[in-house]
C-alpha positions as CSV (number, residue, x, y, z in Angstrom):
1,X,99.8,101.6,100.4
2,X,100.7,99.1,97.4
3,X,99.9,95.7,96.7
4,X,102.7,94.0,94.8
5,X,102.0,92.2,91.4
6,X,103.2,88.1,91.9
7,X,105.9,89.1,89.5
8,X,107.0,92.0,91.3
9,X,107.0,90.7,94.3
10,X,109.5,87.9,93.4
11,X,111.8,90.2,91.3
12,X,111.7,92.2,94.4
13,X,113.0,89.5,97.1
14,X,115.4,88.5,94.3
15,X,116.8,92.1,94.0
16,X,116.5,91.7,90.3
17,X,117.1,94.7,87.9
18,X,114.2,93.8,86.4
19,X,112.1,96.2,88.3
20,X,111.9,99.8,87.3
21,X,112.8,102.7,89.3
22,X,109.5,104.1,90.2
23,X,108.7,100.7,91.3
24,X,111.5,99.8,93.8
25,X,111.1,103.4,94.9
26,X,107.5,102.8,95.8
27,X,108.7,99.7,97.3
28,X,111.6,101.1,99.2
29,X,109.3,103.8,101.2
30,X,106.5,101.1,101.9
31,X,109.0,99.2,103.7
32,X,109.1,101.9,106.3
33,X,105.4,102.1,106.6
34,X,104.6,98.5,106.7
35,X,102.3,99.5,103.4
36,X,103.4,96.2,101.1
37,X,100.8,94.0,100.2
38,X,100.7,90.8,98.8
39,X,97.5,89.0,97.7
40,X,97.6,85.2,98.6
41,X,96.8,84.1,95.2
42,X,100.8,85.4,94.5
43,X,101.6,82.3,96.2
44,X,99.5,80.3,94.5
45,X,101.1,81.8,91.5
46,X,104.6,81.3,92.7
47,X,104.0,77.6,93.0
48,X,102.2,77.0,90.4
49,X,105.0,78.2,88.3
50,X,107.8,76.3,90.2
51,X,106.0,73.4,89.9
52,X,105.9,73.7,85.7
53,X,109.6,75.0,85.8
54,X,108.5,78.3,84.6
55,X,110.1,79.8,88.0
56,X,113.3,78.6,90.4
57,X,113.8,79.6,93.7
58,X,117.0,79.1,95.9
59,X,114.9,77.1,97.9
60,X,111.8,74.9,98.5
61,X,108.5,77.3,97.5
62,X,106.9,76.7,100.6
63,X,110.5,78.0,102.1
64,X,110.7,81.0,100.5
65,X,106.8,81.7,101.2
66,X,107.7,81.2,104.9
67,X,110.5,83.8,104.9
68,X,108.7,86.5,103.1
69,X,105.5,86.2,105.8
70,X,108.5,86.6,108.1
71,X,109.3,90.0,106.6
72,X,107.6,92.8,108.8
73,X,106.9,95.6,105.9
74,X,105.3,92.7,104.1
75,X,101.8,91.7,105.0
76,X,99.3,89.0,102.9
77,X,95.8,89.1,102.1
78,X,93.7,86.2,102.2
79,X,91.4,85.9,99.3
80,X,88.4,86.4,101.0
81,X,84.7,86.4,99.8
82,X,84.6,89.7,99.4
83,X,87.7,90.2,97.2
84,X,86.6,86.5,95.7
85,X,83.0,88.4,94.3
86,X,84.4,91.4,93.4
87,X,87.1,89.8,91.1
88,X,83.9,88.8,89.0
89,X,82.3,92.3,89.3
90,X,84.9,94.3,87.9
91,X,83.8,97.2,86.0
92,X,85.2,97.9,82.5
93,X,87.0,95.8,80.2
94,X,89.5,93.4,81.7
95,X,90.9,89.7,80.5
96,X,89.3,87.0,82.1
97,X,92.7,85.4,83.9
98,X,91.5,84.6,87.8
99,X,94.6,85.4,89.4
100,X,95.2,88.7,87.8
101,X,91.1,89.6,89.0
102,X,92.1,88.9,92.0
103,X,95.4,90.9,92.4
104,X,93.4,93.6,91.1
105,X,90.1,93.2,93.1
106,X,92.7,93.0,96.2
107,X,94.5,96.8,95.6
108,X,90.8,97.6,95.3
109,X,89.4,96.6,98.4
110,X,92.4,98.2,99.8
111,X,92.3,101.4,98.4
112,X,96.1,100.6,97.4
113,X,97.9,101.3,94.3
114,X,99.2,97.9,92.5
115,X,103.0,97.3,91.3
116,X,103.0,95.7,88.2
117,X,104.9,95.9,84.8
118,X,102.2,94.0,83.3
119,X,100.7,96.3,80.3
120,X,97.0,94.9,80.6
121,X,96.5,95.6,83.8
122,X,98.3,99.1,83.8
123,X,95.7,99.8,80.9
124,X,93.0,98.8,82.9
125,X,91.7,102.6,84.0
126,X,89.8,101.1,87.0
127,X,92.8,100.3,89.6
128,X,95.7,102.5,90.1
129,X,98.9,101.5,88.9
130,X,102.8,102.3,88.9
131,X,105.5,100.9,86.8
């Protein structure tokens, strides 16, 4: 089971080279599992950034949101209250940005191993991580 970092997640649907091996790998077998998880903050995130023009899309965000729920191996999780609290009672040392918490406090609460190339988060020794 792996939740997917917002970044990975969009580098994934693109079919960008940016992702490593061990990640797409990871990807490519929870596809025939149904294991990919995506918190709902990533969409947050996703328009958020297309609305500054940090991030384009071949389409309208709410679109491409629409057609990745549509994907069967791909499931969302809302942030709920649990995963809402336990974003602010990580244990350890962690940066303070929300959305990353909450990725993080989401793999948790799953038990699932997050995707992400981010080096702060893979650093954090609390959540299991693969790059």
């Amino acid at each position: 089971m792996i939740v997917l970092d917002t970044h990975v997640w969009v580098w994934w649907i693109a079919a960008s080279k940016e992702l490593s091996r061990r990640a797409r790998e990871r990807i490519e077998s929870g596809m025939g599992t149904g294991a990919i998880y995506v918190s709902s903050i990533s969409c947050w995130e996703v328009g958020m950034l297309v609305s500054r023009g940090r991030l384009e899309l071949t389409m309208d965000a709410a679109d491409w949101i629409a057609r990745c729920e549509a994907l069967p191996f791909l499931s969302f999780v809302p942030v709920d209250n649990e995963v809402a609290l336990r974003s602010t009672r990580l244990p350890g040392r962690l940066h303070d940005d929300p959305a990353d918490r909450i990725i993080i406090a989401t793999a948790l609460s799953l038990g699932a191993t997050l995707v992400t190339k981010d080096r702060r988060i893979r650093a954090y020794e609390h959540v299991p991580t693969v790059w």
